[in-house]
PyMOL Python script that loads the backbone (N, CA, C, O; Angstrom):
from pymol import cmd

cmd.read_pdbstr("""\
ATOM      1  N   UNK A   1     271.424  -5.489 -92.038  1.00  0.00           N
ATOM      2  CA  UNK A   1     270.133  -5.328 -92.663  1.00  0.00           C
ATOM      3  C   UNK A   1     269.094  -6.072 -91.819  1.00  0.00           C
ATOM      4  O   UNK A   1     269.478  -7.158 -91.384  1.00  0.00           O
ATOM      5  N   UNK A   2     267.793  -5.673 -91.491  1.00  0.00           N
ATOM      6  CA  UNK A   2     266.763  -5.872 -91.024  1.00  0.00           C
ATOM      7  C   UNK A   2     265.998  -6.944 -91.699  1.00  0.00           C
ATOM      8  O   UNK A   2     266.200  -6.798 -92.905  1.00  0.00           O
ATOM      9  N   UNK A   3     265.048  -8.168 -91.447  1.00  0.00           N
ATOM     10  CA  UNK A   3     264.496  -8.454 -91.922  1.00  0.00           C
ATOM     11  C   UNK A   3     263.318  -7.852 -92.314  1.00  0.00           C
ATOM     12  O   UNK A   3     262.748  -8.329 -93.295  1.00  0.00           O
ATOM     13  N   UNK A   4     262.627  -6.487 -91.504  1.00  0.00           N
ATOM     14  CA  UNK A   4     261.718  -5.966 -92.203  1.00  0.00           C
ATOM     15  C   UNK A   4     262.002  -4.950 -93.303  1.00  0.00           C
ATOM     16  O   UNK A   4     261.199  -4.171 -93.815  1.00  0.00           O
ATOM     17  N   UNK A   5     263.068  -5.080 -93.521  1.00  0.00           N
ATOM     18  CA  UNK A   5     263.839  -4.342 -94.897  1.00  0.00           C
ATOM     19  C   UNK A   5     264.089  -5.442 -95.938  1.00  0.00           C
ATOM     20  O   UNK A   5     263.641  -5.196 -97.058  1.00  0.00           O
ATOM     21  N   UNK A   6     264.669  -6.509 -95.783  1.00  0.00           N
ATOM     22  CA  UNK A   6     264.073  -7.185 -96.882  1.00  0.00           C
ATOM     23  C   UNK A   6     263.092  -7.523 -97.322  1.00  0.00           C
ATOM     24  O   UNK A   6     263.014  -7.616 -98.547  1.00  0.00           O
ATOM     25  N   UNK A   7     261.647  -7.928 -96.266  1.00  0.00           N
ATOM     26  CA  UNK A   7     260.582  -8.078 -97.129  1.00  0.00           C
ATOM     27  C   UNK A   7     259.751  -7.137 -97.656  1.00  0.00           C
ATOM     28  O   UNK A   7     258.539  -7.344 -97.588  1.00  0.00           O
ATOM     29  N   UNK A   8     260.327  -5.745 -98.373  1.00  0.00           N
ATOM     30  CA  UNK A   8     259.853  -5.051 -98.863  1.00  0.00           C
ATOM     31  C   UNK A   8     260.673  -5.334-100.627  1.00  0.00           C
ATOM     32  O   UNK A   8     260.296  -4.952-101.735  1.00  0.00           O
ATOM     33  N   UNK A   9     261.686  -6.016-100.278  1.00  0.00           N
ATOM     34  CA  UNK A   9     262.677  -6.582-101.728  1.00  0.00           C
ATOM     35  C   UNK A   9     261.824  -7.680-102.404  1.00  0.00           C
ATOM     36  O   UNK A   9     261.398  -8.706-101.874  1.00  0.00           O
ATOM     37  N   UNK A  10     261.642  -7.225-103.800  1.00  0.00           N
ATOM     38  CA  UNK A  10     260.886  -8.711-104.664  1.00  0.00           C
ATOM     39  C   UNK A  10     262.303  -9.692-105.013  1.00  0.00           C
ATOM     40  O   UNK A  10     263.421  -9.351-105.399  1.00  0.00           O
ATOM     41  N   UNK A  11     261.672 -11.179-104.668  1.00  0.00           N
ATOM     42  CA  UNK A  11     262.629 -11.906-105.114  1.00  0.00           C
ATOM     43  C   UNK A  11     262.613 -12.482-106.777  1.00  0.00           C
ATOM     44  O   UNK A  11     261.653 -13.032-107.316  1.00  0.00           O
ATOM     45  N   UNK A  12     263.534 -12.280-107.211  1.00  0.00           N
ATOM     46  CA  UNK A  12     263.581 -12.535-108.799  1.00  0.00           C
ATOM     47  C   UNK A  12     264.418 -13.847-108.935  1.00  0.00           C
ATOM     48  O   UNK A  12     265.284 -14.308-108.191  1.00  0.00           O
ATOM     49  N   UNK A  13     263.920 -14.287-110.058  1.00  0.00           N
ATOM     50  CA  UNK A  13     264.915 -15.679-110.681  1.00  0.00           C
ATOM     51  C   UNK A  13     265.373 -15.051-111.712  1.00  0.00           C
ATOM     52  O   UNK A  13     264.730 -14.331-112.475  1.00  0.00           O
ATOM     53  N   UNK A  14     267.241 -15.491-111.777  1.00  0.00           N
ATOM     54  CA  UNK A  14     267.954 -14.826-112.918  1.00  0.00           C
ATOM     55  C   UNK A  14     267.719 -15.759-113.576  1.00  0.00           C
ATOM     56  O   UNK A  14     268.198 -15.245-114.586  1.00  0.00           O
ATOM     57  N   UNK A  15     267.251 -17.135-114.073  1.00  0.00           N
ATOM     58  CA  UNK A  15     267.043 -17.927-115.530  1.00  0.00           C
ATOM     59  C   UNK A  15     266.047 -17.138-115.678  1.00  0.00           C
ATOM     60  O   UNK A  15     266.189 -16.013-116.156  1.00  0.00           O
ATOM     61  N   UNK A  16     264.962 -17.588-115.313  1.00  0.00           N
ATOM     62  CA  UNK A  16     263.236 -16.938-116.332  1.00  0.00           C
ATOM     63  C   UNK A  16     263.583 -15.446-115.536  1.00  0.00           C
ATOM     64  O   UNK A  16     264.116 -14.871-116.485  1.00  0.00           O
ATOM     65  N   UNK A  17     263.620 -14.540-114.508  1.00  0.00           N
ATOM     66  CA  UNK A  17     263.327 -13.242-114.838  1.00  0.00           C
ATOM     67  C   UNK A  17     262.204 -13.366-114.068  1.00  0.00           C
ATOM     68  O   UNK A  17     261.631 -12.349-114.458  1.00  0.00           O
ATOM     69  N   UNK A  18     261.698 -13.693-113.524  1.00  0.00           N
ATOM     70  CA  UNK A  18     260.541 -13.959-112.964  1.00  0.00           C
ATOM     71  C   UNK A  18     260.031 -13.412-111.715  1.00  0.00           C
ATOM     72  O   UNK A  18     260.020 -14.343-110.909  1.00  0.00           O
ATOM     73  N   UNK A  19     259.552 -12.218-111.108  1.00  0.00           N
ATOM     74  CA  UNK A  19     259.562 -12.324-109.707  1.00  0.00           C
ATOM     75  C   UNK A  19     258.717 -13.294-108.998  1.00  0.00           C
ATOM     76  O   UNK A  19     257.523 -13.317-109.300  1.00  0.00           O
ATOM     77  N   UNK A  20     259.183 -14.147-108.047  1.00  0.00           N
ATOM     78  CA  UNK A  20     258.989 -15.059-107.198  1.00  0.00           C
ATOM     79  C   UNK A  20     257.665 -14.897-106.146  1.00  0.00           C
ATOM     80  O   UNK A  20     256.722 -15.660-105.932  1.00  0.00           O
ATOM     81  N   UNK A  21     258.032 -13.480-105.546  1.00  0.00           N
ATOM     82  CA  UNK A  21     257.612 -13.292-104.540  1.00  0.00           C
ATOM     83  C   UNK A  21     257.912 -12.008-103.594  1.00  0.00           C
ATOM     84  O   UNK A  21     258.607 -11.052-103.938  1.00  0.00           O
ATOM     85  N   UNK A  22     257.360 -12.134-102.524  1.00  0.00           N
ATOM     86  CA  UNK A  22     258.273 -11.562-101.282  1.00  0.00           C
ATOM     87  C   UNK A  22     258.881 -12.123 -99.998  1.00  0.00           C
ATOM     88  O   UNK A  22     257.901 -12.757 -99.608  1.00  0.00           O
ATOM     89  N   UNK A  23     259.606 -12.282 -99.281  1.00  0.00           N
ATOM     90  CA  UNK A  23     260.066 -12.497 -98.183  1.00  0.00           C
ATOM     91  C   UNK A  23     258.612 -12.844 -97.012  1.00  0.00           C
ATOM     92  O   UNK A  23     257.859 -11.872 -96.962  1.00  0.00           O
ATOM     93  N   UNK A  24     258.342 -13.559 -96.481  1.00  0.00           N
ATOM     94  CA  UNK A  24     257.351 -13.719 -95.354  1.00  0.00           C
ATOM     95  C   UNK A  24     257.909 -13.989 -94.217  1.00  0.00           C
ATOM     96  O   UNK A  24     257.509 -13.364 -93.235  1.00  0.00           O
ATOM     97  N   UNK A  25     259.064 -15.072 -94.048  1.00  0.00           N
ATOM     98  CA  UNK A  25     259.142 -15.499 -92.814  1.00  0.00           C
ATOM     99  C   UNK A  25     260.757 -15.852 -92.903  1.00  0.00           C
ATOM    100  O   UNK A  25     261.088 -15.757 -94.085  1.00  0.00           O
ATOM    101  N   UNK A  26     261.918 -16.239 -92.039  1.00  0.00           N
ATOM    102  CA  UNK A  26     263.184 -16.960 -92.292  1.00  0.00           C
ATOM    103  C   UNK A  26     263.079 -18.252 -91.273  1.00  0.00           C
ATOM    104  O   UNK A  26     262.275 -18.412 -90.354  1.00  0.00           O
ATOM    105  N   UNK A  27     264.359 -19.306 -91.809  1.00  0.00           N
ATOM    106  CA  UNK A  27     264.446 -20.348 -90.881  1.00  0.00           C
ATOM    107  C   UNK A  27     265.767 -19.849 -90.126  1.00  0.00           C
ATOM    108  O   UNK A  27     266.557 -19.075 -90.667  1.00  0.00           O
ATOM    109  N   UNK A  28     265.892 -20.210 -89.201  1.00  0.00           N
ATOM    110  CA  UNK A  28     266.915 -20.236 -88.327  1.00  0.00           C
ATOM    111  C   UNK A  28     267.780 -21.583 -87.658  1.00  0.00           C
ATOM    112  O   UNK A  28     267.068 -22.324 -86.980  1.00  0.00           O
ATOM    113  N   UNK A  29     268.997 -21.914 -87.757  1.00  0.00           N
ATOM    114  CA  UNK A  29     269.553 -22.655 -87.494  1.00  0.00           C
ATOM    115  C   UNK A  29     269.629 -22.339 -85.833  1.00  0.00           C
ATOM    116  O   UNK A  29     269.324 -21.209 -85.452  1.00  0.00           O
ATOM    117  N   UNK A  30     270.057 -23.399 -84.825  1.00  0.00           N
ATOM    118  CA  UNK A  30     270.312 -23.598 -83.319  1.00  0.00           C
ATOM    119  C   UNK A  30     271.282 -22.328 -83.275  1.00  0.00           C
ATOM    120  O   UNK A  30     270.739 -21.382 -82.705  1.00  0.00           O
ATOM    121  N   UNK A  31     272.317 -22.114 -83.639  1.00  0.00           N
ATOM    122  CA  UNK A  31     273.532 -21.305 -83.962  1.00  0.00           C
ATOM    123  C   UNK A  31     273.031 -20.296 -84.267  1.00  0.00           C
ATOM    124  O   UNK A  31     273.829 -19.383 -84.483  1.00  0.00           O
ATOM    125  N   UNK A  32     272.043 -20.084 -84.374  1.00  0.00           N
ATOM    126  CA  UNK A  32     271.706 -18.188 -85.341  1.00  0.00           C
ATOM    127  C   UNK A  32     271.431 -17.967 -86.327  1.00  0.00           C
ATOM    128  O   UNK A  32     270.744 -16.994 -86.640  1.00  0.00           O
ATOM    129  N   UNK A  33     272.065 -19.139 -87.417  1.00  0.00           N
ATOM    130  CA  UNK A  33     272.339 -18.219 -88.806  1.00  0.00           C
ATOM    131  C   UNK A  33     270.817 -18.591 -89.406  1.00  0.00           C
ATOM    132  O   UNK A  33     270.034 -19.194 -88.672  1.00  0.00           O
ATOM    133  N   UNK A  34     270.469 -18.253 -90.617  1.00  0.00           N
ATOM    134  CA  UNK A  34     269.697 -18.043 -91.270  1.00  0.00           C
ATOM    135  C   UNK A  34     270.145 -19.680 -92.644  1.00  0.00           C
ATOM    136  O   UNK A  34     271.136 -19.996 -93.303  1.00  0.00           O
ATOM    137  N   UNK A  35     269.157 -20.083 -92.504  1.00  0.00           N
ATOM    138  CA  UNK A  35     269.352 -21.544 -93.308  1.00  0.00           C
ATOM    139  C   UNK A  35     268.537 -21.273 -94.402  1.00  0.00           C
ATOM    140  O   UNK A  35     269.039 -21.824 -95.382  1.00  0.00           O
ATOM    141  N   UNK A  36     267.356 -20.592 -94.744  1.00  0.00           N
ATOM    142  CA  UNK A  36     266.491 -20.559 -95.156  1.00  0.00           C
ATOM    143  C   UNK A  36     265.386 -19.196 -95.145  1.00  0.00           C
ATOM    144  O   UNK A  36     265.305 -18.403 -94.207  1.00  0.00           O
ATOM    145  N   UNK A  37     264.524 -19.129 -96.483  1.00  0.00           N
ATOM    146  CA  UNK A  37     264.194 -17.492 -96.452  1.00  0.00           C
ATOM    147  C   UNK A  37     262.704 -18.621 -97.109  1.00  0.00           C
ATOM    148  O   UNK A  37     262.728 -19.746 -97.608  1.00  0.00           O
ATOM    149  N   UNK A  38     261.668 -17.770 -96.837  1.00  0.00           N
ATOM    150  CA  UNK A  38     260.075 -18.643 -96.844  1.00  0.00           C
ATOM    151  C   UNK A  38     259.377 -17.515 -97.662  1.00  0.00           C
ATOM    152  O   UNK A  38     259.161 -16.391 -97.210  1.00  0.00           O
ATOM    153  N   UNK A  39     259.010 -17.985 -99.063  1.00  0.00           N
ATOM    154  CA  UNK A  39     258.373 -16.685 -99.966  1.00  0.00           C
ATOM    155  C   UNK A  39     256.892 -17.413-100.304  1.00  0.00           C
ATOM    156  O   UNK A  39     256.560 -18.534-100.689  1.00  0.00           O
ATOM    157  N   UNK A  40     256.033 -15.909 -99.879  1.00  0.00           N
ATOM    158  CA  UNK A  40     254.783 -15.950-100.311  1.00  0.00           C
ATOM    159  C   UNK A  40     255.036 -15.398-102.185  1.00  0.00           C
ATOM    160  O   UNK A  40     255.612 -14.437-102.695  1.00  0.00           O
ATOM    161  N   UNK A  41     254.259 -16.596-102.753  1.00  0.00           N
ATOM    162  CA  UNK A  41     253.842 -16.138-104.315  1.00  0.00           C
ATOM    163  C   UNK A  41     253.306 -15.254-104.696  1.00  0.00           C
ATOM    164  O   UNK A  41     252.568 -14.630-103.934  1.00  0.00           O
ATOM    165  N   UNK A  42     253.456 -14.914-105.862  1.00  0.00           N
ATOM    166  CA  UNK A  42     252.802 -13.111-105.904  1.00  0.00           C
ATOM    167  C   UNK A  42     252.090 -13.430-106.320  1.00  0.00           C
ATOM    168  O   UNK A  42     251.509 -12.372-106.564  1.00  0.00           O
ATOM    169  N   UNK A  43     251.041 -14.737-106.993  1.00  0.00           N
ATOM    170  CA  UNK A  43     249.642 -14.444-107.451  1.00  0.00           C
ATOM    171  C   UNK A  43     248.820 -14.891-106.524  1.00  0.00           C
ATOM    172  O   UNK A  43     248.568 -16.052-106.203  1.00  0.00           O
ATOM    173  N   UNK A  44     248.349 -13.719-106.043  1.00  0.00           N
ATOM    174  CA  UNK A  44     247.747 -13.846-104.563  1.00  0.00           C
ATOM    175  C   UNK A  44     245.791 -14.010-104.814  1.00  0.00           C
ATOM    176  O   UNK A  44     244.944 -14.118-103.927  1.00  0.00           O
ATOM    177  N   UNK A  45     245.655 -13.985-105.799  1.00  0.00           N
ATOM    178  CA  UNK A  45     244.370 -14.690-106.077  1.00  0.00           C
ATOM    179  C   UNK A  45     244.133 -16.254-106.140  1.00  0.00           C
ATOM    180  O   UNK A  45     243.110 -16.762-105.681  1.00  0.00           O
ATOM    181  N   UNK A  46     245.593 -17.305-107.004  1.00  0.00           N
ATOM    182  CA  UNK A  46     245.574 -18.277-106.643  1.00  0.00           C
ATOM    183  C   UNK A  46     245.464 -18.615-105.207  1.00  0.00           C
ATOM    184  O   UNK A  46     244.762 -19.482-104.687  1.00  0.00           O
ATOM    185  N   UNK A  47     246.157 -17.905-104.742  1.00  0.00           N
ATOM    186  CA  UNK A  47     246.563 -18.219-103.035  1.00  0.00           C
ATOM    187  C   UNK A  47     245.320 -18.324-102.212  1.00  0.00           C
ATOM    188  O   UNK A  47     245.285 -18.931-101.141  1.00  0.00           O
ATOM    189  N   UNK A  48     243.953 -17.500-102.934  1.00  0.00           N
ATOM    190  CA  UNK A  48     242.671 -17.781-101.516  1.00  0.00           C
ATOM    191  C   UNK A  48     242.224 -19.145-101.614  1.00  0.00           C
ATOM    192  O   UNK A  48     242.049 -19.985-100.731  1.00  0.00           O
ATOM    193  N   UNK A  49     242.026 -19.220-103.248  1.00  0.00           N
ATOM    194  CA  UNK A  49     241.238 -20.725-103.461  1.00  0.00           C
ATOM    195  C   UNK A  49     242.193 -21.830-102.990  1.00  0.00           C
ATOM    196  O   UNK A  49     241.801 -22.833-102.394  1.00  0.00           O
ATOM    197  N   UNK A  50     243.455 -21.579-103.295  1.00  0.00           N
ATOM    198  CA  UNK A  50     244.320 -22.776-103.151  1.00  0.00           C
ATOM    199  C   UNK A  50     244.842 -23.124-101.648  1.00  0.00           C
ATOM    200  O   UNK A  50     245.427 -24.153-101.311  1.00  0.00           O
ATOM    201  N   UNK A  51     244.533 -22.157-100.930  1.00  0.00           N
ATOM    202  CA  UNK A  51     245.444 -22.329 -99.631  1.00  0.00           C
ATOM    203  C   UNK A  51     247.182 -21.965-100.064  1.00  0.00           C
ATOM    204  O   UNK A  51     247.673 -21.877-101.190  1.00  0.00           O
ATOM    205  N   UNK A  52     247.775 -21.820 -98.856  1.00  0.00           N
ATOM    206  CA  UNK A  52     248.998 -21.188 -98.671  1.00  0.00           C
ATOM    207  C   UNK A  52     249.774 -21.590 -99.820  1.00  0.00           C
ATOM    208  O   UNK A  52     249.499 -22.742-100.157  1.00  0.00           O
ATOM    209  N   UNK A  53     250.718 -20.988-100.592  1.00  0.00           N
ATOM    210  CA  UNK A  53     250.819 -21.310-101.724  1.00  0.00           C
ATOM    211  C   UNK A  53     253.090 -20.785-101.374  1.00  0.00           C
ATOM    212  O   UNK A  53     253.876 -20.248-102.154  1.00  0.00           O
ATOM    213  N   UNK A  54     253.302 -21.266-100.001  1.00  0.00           N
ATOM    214  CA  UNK A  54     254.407 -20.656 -99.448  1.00  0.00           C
ATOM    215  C   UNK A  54     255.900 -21.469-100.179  1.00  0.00           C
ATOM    216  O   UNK A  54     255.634 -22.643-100.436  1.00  0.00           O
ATOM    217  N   UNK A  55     256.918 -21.201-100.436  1.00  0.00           N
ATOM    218  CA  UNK A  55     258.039 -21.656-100.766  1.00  0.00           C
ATOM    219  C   UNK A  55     259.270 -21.386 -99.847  1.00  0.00           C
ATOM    220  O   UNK A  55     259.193 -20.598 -98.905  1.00  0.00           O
ATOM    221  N   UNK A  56     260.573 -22.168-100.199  1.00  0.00           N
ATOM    222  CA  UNK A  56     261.218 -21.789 -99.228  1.00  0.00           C
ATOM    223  C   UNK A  56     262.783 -22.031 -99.950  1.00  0.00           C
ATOM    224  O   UNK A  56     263.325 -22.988-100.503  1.00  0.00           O
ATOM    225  N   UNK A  57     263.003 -21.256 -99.772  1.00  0.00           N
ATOM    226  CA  UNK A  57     264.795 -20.822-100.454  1.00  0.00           C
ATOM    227  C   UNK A  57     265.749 -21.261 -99.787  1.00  0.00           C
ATOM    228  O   UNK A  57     265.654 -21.158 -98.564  1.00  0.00           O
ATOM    229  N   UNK A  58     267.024 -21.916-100.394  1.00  0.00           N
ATOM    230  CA  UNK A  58     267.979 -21.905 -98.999  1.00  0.00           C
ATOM    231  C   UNK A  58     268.666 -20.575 -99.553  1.00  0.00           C
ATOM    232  O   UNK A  58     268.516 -19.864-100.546  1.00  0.00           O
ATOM    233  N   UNK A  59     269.604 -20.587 -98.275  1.00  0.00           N
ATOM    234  CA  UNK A  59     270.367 -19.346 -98.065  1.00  0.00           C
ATOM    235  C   UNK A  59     271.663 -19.614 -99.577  1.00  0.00           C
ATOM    236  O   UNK A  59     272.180 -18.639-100.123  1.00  0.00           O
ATOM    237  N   UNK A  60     271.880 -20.628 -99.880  1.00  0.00           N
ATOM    238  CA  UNK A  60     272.755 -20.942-101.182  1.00  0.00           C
ATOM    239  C   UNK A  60     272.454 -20.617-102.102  1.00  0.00           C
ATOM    240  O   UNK A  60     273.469 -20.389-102.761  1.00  0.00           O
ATOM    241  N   UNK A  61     271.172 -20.325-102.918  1.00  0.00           N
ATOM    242  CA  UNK A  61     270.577 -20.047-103.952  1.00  0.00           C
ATOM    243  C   UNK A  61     270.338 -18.655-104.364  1.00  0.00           C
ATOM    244  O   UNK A  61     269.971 -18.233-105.460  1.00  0.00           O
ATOM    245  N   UNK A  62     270.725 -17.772-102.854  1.00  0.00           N
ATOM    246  CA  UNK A  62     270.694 -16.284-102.803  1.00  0.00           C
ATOM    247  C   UNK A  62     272.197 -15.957-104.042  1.00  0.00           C
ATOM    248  O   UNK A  62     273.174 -16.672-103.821  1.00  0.00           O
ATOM    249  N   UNK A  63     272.319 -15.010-105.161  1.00  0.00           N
ATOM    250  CA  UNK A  63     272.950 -14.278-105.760  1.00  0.00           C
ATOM    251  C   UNK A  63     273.693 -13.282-104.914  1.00  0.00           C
ATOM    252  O   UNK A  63     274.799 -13.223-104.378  1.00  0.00           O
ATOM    253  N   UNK A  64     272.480 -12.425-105.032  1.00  0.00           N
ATOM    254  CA  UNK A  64     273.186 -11.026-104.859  1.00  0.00           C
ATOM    255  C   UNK A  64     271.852 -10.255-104.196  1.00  0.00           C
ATOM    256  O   UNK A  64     270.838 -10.264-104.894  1.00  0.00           O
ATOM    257  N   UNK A  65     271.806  -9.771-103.250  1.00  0.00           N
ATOM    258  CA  UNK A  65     270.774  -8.914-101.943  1.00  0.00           C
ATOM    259  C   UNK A  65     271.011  -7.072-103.065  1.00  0.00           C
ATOM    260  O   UNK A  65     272.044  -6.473-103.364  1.00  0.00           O
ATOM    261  N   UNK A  66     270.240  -6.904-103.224  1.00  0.00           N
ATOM    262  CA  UNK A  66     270.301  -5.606-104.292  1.00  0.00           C
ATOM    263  C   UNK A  66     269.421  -3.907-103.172  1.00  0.00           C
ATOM    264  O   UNK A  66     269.376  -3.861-101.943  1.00  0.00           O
ATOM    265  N   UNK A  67     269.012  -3.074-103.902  1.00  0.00           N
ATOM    266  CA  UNK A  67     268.755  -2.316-103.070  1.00  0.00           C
ATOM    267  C   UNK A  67     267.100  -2.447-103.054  1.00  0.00           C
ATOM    268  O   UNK A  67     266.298  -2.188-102.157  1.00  0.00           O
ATOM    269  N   UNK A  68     266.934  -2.873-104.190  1.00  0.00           N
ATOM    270  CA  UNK A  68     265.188  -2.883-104.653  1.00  0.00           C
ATOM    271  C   UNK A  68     264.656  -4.500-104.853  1.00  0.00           C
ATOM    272  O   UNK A  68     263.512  -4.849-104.558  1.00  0.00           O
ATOM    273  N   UNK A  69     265.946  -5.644-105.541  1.00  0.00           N
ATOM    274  CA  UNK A  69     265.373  -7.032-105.440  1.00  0.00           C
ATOM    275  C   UNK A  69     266.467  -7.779-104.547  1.00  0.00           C
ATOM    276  O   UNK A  69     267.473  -7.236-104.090  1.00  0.00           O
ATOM    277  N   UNK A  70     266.081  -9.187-104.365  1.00  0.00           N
ATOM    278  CA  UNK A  70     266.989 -10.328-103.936  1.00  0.00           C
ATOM    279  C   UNK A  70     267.010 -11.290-105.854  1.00  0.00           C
ATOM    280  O   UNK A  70     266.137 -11.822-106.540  1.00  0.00           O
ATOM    281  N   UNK A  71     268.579 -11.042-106.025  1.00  0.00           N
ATOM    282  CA  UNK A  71     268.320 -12.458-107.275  1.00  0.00           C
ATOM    283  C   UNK A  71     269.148 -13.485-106.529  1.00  0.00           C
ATOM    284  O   UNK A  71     270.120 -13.558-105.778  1.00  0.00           O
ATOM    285  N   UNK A  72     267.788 -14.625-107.446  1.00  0.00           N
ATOM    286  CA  UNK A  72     268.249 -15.835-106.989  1.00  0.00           C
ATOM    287  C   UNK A  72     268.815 -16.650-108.023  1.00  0.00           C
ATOM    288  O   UNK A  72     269.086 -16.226-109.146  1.00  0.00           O
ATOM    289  N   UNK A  73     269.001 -17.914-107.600  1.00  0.00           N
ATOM    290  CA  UNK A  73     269.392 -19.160-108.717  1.00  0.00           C
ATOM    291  C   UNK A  73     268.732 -19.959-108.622  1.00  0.00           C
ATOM    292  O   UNK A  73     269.191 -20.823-107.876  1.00  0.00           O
ATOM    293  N   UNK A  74     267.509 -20.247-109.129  1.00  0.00           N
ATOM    294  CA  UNK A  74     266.524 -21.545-108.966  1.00  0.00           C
ATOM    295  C   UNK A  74     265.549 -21.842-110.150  1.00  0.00           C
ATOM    296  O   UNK A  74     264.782 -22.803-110.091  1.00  0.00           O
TER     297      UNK A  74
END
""", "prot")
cmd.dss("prot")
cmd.show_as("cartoon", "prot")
cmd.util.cbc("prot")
cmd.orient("prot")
């Protein structure tokens, strides 16, 4: 899978149900792998006044990669 195929996936929280976000950016470990996934918030009106309003997931908290969301555990 592509990363420009996931950030078309909303990320959801399975406690609240909540979508999170979308995918913006990943971290990368020396080795390759992927340590970390960086989500812009979806209320993107807070986001002008407030400045970058960015979060960042580790790769542990990922569930399950779906066809339409990412659920998480957070």
């Amino acid at each position: 899978m592509r990363l420009s195929e996931l950030q078309l996936k909303d990320i959801i929280s399975v406690k609240s149900g909540k979508c999170l976000g979308k995918i913006i950016d990943v971290e990368i470990n020396n080795e390759g792998f992927i340590t970390g996934i960086y989500i812009e918030e979806k209320n993107m009106f807070r986001n002008i006044f407030k400045g970058s309003n960015d979060s960042i997931l580790k790769i542990s908290e990922i569930i399950k990669i779906g066809e339409d969301v990412i659920l998480v555990n957070i």
